[in-house]
gemmi code that builds the backbone of each chain (N, CA, C; Angstrom):
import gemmi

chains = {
    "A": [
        ("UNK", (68.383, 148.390, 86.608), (69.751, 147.943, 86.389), (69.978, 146.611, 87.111)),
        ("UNK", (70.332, 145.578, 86.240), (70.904, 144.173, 87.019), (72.123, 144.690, 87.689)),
        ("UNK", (71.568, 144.424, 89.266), (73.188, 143.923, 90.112), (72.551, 142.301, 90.610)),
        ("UNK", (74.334, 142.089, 90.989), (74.253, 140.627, 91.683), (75.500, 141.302, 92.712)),
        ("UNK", (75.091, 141.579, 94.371), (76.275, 141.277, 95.418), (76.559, 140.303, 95.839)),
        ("UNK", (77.878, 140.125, 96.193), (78.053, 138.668, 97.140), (78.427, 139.285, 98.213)),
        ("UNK", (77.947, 138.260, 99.317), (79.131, 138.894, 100.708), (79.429, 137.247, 101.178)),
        ("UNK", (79.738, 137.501, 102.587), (79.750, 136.541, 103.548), (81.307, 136.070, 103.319)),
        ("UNK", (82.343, 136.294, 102.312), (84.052, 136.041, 102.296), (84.277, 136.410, 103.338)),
        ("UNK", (85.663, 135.942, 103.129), (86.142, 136.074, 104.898), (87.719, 135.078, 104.899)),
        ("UNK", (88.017, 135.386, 106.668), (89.359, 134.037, 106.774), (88.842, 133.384, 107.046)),
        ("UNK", (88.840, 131.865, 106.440), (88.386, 130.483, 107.878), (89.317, 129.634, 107.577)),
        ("UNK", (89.222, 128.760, 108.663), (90.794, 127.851, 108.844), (90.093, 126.738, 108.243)),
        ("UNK", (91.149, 125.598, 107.760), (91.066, 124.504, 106.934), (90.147, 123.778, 107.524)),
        ("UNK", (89.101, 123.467, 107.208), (88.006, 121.802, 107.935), (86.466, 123.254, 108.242)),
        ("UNK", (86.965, 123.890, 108.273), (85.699, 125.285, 108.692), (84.468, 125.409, 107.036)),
        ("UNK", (83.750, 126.191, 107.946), (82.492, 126.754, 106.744), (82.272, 127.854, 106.770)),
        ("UNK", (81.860, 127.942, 105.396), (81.615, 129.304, 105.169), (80.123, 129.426, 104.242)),
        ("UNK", (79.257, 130.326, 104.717), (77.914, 130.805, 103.493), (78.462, 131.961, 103.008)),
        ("UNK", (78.008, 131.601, 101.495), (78.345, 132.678, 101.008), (76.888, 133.365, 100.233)),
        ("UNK", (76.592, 134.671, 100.300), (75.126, 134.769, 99.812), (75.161, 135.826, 98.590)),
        ("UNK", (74.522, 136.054, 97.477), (74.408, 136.765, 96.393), (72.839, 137.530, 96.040)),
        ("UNK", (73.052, 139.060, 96.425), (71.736, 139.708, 96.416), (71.217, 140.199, 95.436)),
        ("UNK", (70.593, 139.771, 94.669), (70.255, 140.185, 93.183), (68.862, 141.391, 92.771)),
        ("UNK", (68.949, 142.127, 91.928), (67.969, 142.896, 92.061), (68.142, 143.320, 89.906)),
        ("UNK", (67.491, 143.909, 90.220), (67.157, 144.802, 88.955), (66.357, 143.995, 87.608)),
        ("UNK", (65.897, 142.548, 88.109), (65.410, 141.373, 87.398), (64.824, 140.484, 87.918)),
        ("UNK", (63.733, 139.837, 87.500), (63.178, 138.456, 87.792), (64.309, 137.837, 88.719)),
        ("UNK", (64.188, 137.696, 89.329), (65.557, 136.591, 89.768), (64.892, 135.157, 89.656)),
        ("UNK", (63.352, 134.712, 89.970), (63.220, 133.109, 89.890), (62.918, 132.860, 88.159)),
        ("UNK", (63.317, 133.904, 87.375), (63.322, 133.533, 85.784), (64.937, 132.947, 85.355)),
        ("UNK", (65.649, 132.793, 86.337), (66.636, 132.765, 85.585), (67.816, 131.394, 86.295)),
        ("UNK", (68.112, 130.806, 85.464), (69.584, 130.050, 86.303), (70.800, 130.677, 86.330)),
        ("UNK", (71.277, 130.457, 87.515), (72.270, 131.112, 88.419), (73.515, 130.025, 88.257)),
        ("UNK", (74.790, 130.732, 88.623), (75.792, 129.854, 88.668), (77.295, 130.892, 89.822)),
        ("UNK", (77.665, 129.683, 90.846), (78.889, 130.270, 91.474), (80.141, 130.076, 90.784)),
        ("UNK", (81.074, 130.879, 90.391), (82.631, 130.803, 89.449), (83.051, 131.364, 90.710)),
        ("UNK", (84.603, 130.535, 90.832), (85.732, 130.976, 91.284), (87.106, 131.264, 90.619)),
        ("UNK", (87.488, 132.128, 91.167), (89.181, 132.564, 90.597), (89.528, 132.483, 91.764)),
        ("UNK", (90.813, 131.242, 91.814), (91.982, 131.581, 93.138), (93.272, 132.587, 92.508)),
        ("UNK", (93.849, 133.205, 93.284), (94.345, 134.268, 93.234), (95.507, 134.330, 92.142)),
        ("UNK", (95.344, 134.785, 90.738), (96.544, 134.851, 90.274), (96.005, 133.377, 88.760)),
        ("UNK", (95.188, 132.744, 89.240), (94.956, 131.694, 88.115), (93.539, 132.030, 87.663)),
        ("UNK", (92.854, 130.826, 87.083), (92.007, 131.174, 86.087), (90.696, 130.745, 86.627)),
        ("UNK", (89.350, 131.586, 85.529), (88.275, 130.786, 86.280), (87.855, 128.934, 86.283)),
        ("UNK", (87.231, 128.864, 87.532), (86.610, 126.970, 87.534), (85.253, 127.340, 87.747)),
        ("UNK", (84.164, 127.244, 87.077), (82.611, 126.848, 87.320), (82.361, 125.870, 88.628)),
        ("UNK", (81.917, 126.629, 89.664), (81.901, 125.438, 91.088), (80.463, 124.773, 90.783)),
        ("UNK", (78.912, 125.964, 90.709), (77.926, 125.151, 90.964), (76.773, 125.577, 89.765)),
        ("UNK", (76.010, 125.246, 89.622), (74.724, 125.768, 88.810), (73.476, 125.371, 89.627)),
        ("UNK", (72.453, 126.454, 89.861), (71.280, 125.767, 90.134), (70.364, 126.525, 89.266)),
        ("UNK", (68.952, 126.008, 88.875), (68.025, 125.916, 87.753), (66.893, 126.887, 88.418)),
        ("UNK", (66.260, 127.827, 87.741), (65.171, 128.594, 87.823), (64.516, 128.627, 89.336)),
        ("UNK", (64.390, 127.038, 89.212), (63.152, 126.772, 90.297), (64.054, 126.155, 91.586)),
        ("UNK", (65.301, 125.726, 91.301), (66.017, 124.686, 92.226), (65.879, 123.430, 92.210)),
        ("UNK", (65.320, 122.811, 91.116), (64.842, 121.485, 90.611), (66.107, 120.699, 90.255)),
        ("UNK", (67.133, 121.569, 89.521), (68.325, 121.100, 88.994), (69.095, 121.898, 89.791)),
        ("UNK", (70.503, 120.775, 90.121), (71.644, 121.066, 90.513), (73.210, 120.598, 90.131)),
        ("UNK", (74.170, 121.472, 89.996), (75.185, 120.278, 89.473), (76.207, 120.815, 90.575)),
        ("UNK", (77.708, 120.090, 90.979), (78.458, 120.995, 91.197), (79.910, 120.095, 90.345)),
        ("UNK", (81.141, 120.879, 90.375), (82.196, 120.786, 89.987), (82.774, 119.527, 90.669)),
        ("UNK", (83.278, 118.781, 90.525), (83.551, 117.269, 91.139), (84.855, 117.567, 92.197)),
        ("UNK", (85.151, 118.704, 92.225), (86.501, 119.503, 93.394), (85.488, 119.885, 94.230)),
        ("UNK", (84.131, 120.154, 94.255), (83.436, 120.840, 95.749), (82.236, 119.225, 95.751)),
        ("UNK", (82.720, 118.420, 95.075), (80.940, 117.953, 95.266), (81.213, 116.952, 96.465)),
        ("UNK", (79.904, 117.133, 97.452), (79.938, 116.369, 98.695), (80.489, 117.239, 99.440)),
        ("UNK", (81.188, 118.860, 99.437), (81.368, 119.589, 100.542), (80.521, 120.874, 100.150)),
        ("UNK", (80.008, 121.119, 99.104), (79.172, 122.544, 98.410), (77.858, 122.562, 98.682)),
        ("UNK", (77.199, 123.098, 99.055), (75.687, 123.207, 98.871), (75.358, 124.699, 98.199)),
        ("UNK", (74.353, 124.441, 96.972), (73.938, 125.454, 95.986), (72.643, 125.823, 97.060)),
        ("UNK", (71.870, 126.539, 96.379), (70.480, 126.801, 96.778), (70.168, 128.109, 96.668)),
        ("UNK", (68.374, 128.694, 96.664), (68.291, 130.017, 96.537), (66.513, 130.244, 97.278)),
        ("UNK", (66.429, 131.241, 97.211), (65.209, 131.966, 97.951), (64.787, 132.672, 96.904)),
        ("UNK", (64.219, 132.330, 96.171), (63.090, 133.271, 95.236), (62.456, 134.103, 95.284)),
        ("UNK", (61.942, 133.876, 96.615), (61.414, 135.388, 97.575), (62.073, 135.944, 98.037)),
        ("UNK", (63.434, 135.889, 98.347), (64.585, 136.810, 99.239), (65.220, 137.423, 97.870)),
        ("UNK", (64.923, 136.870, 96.653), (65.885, 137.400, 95.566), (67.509, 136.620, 96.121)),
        ("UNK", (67.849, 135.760, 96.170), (69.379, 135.824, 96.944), (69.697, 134.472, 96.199)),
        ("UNK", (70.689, 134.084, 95.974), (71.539, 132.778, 96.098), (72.161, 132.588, 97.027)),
        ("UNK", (72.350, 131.221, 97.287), (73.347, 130.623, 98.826), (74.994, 129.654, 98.016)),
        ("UNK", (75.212, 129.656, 98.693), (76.628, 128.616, 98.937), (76.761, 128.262, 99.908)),
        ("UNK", (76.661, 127.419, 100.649), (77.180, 126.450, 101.992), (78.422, 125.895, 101.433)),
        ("UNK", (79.476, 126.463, 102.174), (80.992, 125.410, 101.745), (81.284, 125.117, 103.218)),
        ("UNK", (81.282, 123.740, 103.174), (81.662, 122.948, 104.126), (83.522, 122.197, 104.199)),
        ("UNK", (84.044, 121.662, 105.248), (84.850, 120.909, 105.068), (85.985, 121.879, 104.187)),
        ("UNK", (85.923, 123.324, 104.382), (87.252, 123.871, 103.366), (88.406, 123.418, 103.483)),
        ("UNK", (89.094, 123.404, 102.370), (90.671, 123.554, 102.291), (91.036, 124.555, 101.296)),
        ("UNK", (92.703, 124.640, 102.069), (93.467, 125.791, 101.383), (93.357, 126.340, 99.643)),
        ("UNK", (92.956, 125.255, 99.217), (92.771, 125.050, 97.660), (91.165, 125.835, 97.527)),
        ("UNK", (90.204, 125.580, 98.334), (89.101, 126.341, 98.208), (89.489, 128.097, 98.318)),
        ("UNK", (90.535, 128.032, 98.649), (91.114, 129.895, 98.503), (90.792, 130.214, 97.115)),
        ("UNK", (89.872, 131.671, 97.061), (89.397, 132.384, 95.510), (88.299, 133.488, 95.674)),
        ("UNK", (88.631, 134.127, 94.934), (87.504, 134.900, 94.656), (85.698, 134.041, 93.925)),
        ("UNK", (84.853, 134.179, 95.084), (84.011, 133.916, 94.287), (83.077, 134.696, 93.927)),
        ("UNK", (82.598, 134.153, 92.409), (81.477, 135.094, 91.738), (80.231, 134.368, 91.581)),
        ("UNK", (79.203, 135.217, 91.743), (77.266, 134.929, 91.394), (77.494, 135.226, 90.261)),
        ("UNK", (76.783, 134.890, 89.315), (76.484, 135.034, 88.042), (75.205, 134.702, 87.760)),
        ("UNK", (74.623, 135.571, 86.742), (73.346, 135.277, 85.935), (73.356, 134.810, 85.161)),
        ("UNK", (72.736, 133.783, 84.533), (72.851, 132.994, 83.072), (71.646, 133.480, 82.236)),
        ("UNK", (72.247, 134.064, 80.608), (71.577, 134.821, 79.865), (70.104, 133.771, 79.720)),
        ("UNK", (68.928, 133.951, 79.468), (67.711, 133.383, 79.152), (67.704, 132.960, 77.760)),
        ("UNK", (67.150, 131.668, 77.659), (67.365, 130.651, 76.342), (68.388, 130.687, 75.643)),
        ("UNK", (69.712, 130.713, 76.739), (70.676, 130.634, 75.833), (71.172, 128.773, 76.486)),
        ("UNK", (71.838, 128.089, 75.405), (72.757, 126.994, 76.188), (73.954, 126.993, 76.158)),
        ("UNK", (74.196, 126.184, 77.322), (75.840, 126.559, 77.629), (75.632, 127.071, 79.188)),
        ("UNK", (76.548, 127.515, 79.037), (77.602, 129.144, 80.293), (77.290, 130.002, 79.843)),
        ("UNK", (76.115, 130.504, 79.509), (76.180, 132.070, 79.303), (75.990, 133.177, 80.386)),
        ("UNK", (76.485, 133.106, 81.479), (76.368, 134.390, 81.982), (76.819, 135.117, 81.882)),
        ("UNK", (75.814, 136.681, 81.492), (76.056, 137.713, 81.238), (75.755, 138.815, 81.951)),
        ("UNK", (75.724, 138.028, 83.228), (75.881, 138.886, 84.327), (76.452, 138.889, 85.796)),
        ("UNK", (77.391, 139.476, 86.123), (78.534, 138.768, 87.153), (78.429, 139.704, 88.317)),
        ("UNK", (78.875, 139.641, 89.802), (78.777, 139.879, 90.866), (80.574, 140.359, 90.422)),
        ("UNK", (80.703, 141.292, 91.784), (82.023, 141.478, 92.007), (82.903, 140.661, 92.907)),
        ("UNK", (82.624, 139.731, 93.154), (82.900, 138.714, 93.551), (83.417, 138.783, 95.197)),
        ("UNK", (83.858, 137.646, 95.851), (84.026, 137.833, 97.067), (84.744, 137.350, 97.828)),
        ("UNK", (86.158, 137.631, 98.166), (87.544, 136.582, 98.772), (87.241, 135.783, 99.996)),
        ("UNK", (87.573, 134.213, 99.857), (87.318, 133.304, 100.656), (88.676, 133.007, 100.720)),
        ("UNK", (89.690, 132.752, 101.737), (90.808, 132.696, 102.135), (90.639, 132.102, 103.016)),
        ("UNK", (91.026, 130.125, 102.653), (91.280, 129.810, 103.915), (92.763, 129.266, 104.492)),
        ("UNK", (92.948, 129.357, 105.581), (94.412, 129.112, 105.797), (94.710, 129.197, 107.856)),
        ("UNK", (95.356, 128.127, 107.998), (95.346, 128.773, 109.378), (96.512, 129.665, 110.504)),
    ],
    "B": [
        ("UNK", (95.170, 121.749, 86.445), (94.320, 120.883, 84.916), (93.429, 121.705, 84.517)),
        ("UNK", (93.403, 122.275, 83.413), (91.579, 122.724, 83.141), (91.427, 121.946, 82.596)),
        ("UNK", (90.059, 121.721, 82.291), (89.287, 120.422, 81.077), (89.528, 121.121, 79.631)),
        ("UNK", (89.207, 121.877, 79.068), (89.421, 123.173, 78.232), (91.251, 123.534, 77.899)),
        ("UNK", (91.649, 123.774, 76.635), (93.110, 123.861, 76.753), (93.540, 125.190, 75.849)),
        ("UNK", (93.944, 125.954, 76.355), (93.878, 127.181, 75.387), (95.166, 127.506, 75.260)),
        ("UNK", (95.645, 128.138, 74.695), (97.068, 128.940, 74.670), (97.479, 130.053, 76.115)),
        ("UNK", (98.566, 130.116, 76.293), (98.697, 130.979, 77.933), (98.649, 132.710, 77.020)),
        ("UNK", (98.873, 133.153, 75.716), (99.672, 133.904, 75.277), (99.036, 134.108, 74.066)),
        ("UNK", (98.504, 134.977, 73.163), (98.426, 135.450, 72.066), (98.889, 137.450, 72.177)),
        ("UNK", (99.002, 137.469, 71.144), (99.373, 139.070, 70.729), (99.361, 139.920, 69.213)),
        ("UNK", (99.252, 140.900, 69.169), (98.971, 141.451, 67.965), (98.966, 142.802, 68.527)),
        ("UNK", (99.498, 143.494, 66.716), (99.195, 145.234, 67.167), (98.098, 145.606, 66.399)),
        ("UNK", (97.755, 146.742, 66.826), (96.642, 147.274, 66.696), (96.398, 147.932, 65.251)),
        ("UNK", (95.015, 146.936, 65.435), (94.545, 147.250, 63.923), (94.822, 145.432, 62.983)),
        ("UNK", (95.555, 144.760, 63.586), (95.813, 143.254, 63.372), (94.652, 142.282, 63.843)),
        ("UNK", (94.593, 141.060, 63.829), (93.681, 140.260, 64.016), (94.442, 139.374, 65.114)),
        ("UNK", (94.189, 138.384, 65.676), (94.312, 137.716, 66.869), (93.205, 136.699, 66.725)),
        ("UNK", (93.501, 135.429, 66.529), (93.039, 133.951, 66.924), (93.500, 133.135, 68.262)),
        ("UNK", (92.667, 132.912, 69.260), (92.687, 131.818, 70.374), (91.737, 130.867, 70.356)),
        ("UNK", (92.245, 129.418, 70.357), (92.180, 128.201, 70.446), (91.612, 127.496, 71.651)),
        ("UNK", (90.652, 126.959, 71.324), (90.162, 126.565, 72.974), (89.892, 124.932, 72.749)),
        ("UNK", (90.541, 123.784, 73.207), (90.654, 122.213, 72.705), (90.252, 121.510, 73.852)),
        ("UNK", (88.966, 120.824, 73.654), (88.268, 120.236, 74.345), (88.122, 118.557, 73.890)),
        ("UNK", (87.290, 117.916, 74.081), (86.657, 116.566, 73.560), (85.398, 116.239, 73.134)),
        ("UNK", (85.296, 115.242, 72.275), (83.733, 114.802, 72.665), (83.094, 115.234, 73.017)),
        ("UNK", (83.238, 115.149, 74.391), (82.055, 114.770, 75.849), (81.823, 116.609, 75.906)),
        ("UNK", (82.756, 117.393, 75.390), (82.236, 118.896, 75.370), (81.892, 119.728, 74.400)),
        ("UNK", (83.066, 120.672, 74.037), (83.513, 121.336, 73.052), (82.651, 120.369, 71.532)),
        ("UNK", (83.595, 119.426, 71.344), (82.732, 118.049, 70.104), (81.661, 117.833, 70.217)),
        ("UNK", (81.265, 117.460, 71.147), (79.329, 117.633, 71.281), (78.345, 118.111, 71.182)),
        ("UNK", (78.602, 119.131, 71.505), (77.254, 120.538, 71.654), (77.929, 121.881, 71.146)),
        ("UNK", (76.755, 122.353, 70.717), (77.436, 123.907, 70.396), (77.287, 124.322, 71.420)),
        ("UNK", (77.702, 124.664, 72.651), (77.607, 125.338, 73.754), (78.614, 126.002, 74.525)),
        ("UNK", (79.250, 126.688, 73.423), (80.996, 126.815, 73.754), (80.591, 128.552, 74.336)),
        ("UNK", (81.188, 128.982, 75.299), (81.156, 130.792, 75.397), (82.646, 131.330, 75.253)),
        ("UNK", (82.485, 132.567, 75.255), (83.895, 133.083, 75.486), (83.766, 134.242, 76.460)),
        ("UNK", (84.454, 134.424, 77.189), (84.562, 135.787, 78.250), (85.541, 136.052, 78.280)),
        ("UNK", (85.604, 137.436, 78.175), (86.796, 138.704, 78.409), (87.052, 138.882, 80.106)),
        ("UNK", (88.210, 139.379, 80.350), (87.964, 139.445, 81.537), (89.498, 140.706, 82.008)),
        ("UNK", (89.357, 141.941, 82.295), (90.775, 142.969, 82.484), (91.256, 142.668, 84.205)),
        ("UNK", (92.226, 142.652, 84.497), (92.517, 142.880, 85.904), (91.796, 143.511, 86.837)),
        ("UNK", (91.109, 142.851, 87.738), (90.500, 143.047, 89.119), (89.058, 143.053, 88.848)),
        ("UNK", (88.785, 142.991, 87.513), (87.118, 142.652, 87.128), (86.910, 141.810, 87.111)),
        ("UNK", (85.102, 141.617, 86.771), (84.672, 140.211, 86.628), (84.561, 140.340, 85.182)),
        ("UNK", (84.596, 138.748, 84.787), (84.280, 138.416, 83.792), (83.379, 139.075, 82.595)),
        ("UNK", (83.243, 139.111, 81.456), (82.431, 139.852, 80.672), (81.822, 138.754, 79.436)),
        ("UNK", (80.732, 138.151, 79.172), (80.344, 137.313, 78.367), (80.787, 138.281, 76.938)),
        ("UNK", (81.263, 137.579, 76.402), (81.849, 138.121, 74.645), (81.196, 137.420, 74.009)),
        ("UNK", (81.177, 135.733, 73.573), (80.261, 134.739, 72.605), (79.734, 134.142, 73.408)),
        ("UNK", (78.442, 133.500, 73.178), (77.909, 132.525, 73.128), (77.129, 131.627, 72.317)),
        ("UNK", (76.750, 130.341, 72.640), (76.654, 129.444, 71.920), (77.294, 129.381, 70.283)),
        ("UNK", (79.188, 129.139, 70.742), (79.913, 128.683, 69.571), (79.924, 130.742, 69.114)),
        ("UNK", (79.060, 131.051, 68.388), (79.465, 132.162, 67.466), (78.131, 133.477, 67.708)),
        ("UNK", (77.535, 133.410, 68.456), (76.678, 134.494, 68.780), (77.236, 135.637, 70.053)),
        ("UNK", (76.581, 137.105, 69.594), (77.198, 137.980, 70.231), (76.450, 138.636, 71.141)),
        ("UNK", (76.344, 138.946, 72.813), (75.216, 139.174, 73.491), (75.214, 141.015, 72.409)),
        ("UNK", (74.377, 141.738, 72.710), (73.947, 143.086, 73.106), (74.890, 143.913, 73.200)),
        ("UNK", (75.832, 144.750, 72.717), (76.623, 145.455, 72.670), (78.196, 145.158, 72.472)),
        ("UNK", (78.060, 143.733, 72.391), (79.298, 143.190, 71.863), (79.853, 143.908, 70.328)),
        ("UNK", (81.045, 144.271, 70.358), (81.532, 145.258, 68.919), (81.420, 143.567, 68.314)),
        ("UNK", (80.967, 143.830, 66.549), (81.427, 142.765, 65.914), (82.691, 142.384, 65.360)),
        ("UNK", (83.707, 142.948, 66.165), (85.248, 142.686, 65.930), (85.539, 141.329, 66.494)),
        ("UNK", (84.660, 140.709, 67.628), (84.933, 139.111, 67.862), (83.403, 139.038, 67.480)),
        ("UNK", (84.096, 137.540, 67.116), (83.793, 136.338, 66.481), (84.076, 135.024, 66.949)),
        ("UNK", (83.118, 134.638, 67.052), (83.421, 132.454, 67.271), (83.420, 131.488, 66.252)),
        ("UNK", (84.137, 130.266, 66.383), (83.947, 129.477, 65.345), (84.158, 128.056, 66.108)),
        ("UNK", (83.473, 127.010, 65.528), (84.140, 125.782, 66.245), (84.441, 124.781, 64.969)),
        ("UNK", (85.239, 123.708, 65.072), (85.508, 123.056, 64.188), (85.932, 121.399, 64.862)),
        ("UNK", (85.335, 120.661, 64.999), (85.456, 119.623, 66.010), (85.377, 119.528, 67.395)),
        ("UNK", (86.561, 119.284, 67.638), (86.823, 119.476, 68.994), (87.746, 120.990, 69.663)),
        ("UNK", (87.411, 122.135, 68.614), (88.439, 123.051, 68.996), (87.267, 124.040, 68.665)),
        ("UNK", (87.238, 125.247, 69.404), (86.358, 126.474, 69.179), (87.515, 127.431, 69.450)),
        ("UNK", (87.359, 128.603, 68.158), (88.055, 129.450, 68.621), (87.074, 131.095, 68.632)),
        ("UNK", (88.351, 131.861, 69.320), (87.838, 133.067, 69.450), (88.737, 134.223, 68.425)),
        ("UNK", (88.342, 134.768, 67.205), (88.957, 135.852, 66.753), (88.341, 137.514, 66.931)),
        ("UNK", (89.917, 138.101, 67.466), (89.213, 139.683, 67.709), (90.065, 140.394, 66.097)),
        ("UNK", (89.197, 141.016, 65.485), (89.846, 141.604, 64.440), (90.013, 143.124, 64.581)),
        ("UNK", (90.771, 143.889, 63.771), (91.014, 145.379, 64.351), (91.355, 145.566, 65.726)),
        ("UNK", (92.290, 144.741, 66.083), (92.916, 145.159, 67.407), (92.729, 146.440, 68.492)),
        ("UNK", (92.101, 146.521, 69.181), (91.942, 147.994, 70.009), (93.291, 148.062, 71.033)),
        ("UNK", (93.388, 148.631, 71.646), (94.020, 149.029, 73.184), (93.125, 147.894, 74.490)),
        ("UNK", (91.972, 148.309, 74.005), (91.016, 148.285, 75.239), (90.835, 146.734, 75.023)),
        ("UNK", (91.040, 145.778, 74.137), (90.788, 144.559, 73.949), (92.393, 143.693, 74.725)),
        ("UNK", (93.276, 144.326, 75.313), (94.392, 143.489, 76.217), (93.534, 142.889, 76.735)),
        ("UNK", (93.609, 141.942, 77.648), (93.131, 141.192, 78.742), (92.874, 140.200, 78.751)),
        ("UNK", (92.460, 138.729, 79.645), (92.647, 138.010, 79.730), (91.339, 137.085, 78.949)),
        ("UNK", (91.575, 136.087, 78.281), (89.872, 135.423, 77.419), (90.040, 134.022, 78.129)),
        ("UNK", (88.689, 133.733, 78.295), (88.256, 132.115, 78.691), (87.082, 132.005, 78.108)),
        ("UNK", (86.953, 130.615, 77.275), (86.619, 129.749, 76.828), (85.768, 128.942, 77.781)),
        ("UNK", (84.531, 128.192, 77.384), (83.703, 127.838, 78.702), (82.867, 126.747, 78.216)),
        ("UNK", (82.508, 125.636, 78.307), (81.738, 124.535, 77.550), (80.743, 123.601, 78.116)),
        ("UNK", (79.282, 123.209, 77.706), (78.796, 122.718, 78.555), (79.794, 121.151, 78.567)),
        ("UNK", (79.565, 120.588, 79.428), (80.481, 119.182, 79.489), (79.545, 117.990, 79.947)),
        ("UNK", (79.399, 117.000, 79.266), (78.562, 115.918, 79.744), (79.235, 114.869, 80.739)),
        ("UNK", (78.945, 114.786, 81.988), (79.727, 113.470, 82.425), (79.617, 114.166, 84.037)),
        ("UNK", (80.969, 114.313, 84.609), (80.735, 114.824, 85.957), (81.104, 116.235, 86.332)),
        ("UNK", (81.753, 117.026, 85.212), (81.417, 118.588, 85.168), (80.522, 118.669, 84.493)),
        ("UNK", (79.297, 120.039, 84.751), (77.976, 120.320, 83.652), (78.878, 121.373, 83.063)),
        ("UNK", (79.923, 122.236, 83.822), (80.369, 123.527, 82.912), (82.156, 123.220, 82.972)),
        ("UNK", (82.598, 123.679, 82.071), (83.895, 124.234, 82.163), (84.993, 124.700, 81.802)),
        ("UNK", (85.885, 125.765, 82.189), (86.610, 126.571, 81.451), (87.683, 125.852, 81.233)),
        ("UNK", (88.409, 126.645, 79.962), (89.805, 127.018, 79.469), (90.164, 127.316, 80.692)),
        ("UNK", (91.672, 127.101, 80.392), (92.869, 127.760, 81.759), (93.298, 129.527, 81.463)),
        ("UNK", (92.952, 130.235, 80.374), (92.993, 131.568, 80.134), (93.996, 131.997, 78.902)),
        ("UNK", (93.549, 132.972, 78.265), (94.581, 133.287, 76.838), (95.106, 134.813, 77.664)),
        ("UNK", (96.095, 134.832, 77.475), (96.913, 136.525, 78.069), (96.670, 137.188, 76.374)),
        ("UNK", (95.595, 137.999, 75.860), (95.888, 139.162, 74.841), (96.687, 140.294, 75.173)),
        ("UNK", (97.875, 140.400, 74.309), (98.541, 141.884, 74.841), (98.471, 142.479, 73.188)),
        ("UNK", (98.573, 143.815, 73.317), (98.130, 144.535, 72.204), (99.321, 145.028, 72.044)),
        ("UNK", (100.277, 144.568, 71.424), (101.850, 145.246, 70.914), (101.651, 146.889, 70.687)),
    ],
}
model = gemmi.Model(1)
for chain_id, residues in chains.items():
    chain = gemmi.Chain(chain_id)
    for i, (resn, *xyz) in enumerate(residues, 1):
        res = gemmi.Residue()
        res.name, res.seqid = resn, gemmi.SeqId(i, " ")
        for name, pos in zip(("N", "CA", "C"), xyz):
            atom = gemmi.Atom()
            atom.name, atom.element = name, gemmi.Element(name[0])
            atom.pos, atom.b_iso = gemmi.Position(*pos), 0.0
            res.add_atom(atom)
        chain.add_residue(res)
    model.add_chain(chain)
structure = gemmi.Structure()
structure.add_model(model)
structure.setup_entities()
């Protein structure tokens, strides 16, 4: 069975960091590209990051880029998030996601239960 | 702002059909077939429904459907269920300085 957990949410105050990590199991995990989605509370989803099979490719959302760091462990099975420099606006639920194989686009069709990052001081 | 522009609101009763609109540009939606759609009910995550424009993953009912037509892709659910309320986003690859991105969300309520 594919799961994807996230943990590492939490409170942190505005200018603070946070890792956020996603434990994947029930699949290849270095077969596949990964992607972090957020929902802030009450609005809709934003696509923050994507990284590629191997970690060769990276993109992020032009609202985290220069404070986000993507990345993953192939051998740990895990994805990372480094969010640096938060603000109140970085408040949301975030989700790991799996992106379906040879598909293009956003296809993930497989989502984490995501994980509240609340920052505020 | 989303990049993606959808309706806040569609509705229908059950056993009716339901069309949402998802209006992009060029640089996305117009460009590539790479449009998705996801379902999504209160306090869950997301659920992939289409991808690429009009394909259905693995257990998707064939009551939705995708279509794109320029710069607009839509999503139709036909035969209205109960269980189909909830919230849809629209999702596109985007060339330029987003690689992905959603619609702002369609509210389905099932009269």
């Amino acid at each position: 069975e594919v799961q994807l957990m996230e943990s590492g949410g939490g409170l942190v105050q505005p200018g603070g960091s946070l890792r956020l990590s996603c434990a994947a199991s029930g699949f290849t995990f270095s077969s596949y590209e990964m992607n972090w989605v957020r929902q802030a509370p009450g609005n809709g989803l934003e696509w923050v990051s994507y990284i590629s099979e191997s970690g060769s490719n990276i993109y992020y959302a032009a609202s985290v880029k220069g404070r986000f760091t993507i990345s993953r462990d192939n051998a740990k099975n895990s994805l990372y998030l480094q969010m640096n420099s938060l603000r109140a606006e970085d408040t949301a639920v975030y989700y790991c996601a799996r992106e379906k194989l040879s598909c293009h686009g956003d296809c993930s069709d497989y989502w984490g239960q995501g994980t509240l990052v609340t920052v505020s001081s | 702002q989303s990049a993606l522009t959808q309706p806040p609101s569609a509705s229908g009763s059950p056993g009716q059909s339901v069309t949402i609109s998802c209006t992009g540009t060029s640089s996305d939606i117009g460009g590539y077939n790479h449009v998705s759609w996801y379902q999504q009910h209160p306090g869950k995550a997301p659920k992939l429904m289409i991808f690429e424009v009009s394909k259905r993953p693995s257990g998707v009912p064939d009551r939705f459907s995708g279509s794109k037509s320029g710069n607009t892709a839509s999503l139709t659910v036909s035969g209205l269920q109960a269980e189909d309320e909830a919230d849809y986003y629209c999702s596109s690859y985007a060339a330029g300085n987003n690689f992905y991105v959603f619609g702002g969300g369609t509210k389905v309520t099932v009269l």
